[in-house]
N, C-alpha and C positions, 0 to 999 in steps of 0.2 A: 441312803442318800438319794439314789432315782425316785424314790418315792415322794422323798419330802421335794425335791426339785419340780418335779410332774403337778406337785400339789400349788406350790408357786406359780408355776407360770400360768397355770390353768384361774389362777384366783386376782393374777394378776392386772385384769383391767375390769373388773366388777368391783361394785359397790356396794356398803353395807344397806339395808333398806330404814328408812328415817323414819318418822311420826307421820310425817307427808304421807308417807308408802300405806302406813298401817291404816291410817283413816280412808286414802281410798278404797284397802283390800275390803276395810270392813262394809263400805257401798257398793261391793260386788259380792260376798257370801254370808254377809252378816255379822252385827257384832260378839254374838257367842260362838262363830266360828272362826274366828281368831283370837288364836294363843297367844299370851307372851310371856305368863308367868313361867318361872325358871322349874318349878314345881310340876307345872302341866305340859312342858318341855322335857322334861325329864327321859320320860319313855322315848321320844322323838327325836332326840339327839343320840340316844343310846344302843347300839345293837344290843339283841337278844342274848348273846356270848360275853356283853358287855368287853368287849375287846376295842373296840372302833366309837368313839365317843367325838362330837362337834359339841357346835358352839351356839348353834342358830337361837335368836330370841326371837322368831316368829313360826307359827304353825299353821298352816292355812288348813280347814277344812268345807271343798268346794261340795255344792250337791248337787251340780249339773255339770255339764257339757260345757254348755254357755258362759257359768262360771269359771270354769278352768280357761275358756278361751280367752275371757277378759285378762285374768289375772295373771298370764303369761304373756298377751300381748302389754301390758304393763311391765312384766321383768324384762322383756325383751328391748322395750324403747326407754329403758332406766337400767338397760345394762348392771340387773340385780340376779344375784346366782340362785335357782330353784333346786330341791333335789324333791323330785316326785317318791312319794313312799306309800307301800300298800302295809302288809301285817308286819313289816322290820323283822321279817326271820332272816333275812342271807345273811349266810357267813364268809363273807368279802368286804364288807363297810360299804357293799352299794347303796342300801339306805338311808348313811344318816349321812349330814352334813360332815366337811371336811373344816370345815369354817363356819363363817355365821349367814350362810345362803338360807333362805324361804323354804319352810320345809310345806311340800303339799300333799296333805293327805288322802288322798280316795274311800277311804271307810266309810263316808256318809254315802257313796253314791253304789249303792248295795243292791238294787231292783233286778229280779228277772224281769224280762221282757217279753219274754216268748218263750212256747218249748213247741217244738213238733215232732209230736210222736209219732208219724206217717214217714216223715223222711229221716227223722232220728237226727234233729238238731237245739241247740242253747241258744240263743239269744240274752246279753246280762251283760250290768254294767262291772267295772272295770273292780271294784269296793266290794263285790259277791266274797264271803268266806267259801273255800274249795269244801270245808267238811257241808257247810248248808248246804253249796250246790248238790254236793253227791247224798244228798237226804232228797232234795227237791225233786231230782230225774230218778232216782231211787223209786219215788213213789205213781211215777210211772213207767216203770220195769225198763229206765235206763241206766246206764254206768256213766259217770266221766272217766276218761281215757285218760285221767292224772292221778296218782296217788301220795302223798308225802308223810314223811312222818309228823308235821307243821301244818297237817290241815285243818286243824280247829284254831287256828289264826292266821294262816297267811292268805292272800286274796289274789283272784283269778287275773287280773291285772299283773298286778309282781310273777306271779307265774309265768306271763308270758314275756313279761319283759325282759327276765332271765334265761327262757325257755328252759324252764324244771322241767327234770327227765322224771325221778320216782322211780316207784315199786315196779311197775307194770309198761317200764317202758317196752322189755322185753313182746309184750303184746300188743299195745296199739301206737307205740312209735314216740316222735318226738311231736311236740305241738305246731314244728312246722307243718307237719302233715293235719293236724288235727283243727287247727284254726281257718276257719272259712273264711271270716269275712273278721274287718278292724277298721274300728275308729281311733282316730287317735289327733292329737291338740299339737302343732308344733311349734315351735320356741316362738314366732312371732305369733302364733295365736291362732294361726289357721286350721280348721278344722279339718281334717280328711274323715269324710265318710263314705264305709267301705265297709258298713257290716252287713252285705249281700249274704247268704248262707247256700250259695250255689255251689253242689260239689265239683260242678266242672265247670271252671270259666276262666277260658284263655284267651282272653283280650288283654294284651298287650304284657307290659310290665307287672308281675306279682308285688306292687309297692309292700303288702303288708309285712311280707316277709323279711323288709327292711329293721321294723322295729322288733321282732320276737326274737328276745335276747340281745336288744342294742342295751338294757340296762336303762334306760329311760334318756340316754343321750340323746336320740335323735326327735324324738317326741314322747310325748305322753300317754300310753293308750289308757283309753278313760269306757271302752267297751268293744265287747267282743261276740262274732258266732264262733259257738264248735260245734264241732261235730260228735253225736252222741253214741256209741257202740249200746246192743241190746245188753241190759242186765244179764249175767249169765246165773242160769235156773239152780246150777250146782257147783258148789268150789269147795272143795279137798286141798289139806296142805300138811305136808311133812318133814318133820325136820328131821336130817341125816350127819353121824359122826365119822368123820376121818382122819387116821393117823396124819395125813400130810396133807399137803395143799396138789402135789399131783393125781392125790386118789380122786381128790374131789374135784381136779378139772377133769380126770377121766367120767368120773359119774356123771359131771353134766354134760358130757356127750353123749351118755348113755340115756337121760335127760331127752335130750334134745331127739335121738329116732327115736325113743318110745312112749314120748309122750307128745309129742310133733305140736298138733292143731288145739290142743287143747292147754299145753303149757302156759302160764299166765306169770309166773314169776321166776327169778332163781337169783336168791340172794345169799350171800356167805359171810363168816364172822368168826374169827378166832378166840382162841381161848382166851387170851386176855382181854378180849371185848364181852365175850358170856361172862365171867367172872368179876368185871367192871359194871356189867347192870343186874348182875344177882346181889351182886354187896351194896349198891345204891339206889335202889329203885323199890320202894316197897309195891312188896306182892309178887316180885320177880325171882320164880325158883330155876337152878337147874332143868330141865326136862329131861336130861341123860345122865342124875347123879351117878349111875351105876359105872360109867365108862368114861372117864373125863377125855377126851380127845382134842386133839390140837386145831381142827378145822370144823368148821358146821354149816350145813348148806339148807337154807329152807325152799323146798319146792313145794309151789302151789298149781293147780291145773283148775280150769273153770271150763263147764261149759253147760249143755241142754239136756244132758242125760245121766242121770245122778248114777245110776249104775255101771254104766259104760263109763264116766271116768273114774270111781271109785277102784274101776277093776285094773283099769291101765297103771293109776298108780301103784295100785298093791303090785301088779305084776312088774315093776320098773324098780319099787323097792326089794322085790324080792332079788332080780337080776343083781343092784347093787349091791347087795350083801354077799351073796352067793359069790361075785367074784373075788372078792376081801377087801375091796376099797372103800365099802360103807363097815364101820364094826359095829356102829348104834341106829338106834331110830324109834322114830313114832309117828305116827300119823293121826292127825287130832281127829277126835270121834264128836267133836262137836262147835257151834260157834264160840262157847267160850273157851275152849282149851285152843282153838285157831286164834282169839286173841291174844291171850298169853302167849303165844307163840311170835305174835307180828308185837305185841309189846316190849317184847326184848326184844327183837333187831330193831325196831324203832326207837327204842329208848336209849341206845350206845350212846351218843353223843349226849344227853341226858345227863347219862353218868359219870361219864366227860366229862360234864362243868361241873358237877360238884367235886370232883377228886381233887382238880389243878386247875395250872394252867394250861389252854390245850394249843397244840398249834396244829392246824387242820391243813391239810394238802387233801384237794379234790383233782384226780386223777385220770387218763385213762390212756393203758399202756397195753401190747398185745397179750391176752389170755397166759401163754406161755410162761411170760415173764410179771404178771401181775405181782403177786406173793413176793416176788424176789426183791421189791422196794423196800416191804417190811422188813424183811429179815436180814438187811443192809443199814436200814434206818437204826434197827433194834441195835447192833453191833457198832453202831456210830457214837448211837445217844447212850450206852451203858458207860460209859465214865461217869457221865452229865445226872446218873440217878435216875432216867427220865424212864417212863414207861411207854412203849410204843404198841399200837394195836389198829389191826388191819380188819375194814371189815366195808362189805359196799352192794355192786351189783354185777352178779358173775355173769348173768346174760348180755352184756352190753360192754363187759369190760373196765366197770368203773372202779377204782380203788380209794374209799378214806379211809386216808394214811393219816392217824393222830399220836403226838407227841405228847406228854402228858405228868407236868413236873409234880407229883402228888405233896397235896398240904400247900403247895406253893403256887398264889393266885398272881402273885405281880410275874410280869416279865421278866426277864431271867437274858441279858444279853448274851452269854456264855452258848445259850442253850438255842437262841435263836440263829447265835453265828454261826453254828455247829451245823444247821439245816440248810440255812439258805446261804450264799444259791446253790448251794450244792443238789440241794433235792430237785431243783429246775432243771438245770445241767442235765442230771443223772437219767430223767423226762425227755429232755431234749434228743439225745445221744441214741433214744430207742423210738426216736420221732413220737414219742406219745402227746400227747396235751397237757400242759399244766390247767386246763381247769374242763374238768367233763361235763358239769350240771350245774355247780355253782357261780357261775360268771367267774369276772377279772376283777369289778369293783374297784374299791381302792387298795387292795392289794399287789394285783400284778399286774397293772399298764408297764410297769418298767423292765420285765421278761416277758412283758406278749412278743418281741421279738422271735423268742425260744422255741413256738406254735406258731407264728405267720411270717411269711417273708416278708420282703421289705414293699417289693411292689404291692400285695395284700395290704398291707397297713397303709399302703401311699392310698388307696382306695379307699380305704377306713379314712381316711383325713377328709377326704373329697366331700364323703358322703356328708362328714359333720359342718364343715364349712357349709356346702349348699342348705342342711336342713338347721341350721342353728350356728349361724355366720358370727353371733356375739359370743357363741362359747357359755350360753348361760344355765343350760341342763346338763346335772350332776356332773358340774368341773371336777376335774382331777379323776375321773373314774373312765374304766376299759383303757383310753387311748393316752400311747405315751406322749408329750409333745414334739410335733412336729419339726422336722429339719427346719434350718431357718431361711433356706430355699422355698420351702412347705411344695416342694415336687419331686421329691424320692421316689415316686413312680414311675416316674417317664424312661423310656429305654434312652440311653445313651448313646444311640443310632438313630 
């Protein structure tokens, strides 16, 4: 009911966009780059989960800068709702329309611009695919500092609008840190450009950092600089079996002093999630049929000296074993047995959609108590039939926790009521965050309370009134509405 409420008032004084609308959009990006067939609409109103499904009968696909300026300063003084969208992978309904708002695409506008291999920076517009890019620096012996399991469709843009963490946040951080410089289009049209690629400049206000991870509410980022870390000459990676979830947070401490500067990932995944993409994913076997175990941890280490980290790990698997909190393992002896390895923990959700229905909580709670959500959620949802499976990113703390009604794709209110809000609450109570990586979306404006206090959100209002005073970027998404004070900020002194 907050949700559907939040969706009302947010849609409340926009308009649908007319023939009027369509004939100018099309004297701004062209007539083959506007959609309206229901047909060629289809993908763009629909998430990837197909969970989160609008209405929108227009599809804009801009191929410039200047485009997108026009065509928001038009939603903006015609008070028409836009939802900016890159590859539509989130799993929150940030991409698609909640209604029949303007959907605008960035896929056309796809161009690197730059690379410099002296200072180890990107320059690229907003429509770049994350797997091109890391092919493109790749082939100048650099890395992007993102990894997803969505990177052969989602685009550098949506990534930062969300700020995706990935495989390897544990190594080069969040894209707060990673993003140099940003352009980005805002609701009236205006352009901020801001894609300097200087690692250090502290003049004045960090504007950029307003949009990475606004969700596209407060502008449009339509390009961006990052910053490029050197390709690493050598990477090893191993996957490890534990009876529990405590062996395998001991081992990742053991993890963490023995494998210190060279560690690159550590991700973890339970039996019911190995078992969920061996049974659905062709080509996806066990790697430890001999031991099935309740926990699995994949650690990766990268660095310059194929030797020197080949040794660290064997010697850090050896330690883990030796004390009894590893019982299995392996360590791939090549790049294809290292993909099979990262294709099963990247395919989980995968497997996911094709079992059920899934209902996804993106997490993060302290290390200690990670596990313990699973196996609360597990003992919830066992009347419900449902199958629960925990699997995510043990360096950083993140937990998806998925729900999982097998054979059955519709929603299931029984099974929904059973979660929420209980599983926020339960977040709540251990100060965790209800959403680690995957934004709010249209799913949780209505317990972002639960993660920010009130004066934080009174701030989060502020910002969107000053940069988008009509409310016409992605309504109803992150922020709940506002008091009708609209000053819940102010101290009361």
């Amino acid at each position: 009911l907050g949700a559907t409420r939040n969706l009302r008032r947010a849609l409340s004084s926009l308009r649908s966009p007319t023939e009027l609308d369509v004939q100018h959009f099309a004297s701004i990006v062209g007539d083959g780059n506007v959609l309206t067939s229901p047909t060629d609409l289809e993908p763009y109103n629909t998430d990837w989960m197909r969970k989160y499904v609008g209405n929108s009968k227009l599809a804009l696909r801009p191929g410039s800068t200047a485009e997108v300026s026009r065509v928001l300063a038009h939603c903006h003084a015609e008070r028409i709702g836009v939802v900016p969208q890159g590859g539509n992978t989130g799993l929150v309904g940030g991409s698609v329309p909640v209604a029949d708002e303007v959907v605008l695409s960035l896929g056309r506008m796809d161009r690197v611009l730059s690379v410099d291999e002296d200072s180890g920076h990107l320059v690229c517009e907003a429509g770049c695919v994350l797997e091109a890019l890391q092919a493109h620096v790749a082939a100048r012996g650099h890395t992007m500092p993102l990894d997803l399991g969505a990177k052969g469709s989602c685009q550098i843009g949506g990534n930062i609008a969300t700020n995706a963490g990935g495989l390897r946040f544990l190594r080069y951080g969040s894209l707060h840190g990673s993003v140099l410089g940003l352009e980005a289009v805002l609701a009236d049209g205006t352009v901020l450009d801001g894609l300097t690629a200087l690692r250090k400049n502290n003049t004045g206000y960090d504007v950029k950092q307003l949009f990475i991870g606004s969700e596209g509410t407060l502008g449009v980022v339509t390009a961006c600089a990052l910053a490029l870390p050197r390709a690493p000459s050598s990477v090893h990676l191993a996957l490890l079996g534990a009876d529990s979830y405590a062996a395998l947070l001991r081992t990742f401490g053991v993890a963490r002093r023995r494998l210190a500067e060279v560690l690159s990932a550590a991700e973890f995944l339970d039996r019911a999630s190995l078992e969920l993409a061996c049974e659905k994913l062709d080509g996806v076997r066990d790697p430890l049929p001999g031991r099935p175990c309740a926990q699995y941890m994949l650690v990766e280490v990268s660095g310059s000296d194929a030797g020197h980290d080949e040794a660290k790990l064997s010697a850090f698997v050896d330690e883990a074993m030796e004390s009894g909190d590893v019982v299995d393992g392996t360590i791939a002896q090549d790049g294809a047995q290292s993909a099979a390895l990262w294709r099963l923990r990247e395919g989980i959700t995968e497997a996911l959609g094709r079992t059920g229905r899934v209902y996804k909580y993106d997490v993060s709670l302290p290390l200690a108590q990670l596990y313990d959500l699973v196996e609360e959620t597990r003992a919830r949802m066992a009347p419900h039939g449902a199958l629960v499976s925990g699997f995510g990113h043990l360096g950083d703390g993140n937990l998806h926790l998925n729900v999982c009604t097998p054979g059955a794709f519709d929603a299931d209110a029984a099974v929904a009521a059973a979660i929420e809000p209980w599983v926020f609450e339960y977040i709540a109570e251990r100060r965790g965050s209800i959403s680690a990586e995957h934004g709010v979306g249209v799913m949780k404006p209505h317990v972002l309370h639960l993660s920010k206090r009130p004066p934080v959100i009174g701030v989060m209002h502020a910002l969107k009134r000053l940069l988008d005073p009509h409310g016409i970027l992605n309504p109803g998404k992150v922020l709940p509405p506002p008091p009708e004070d609209e000053r819940p900020w102010r101290s009361a002194s």
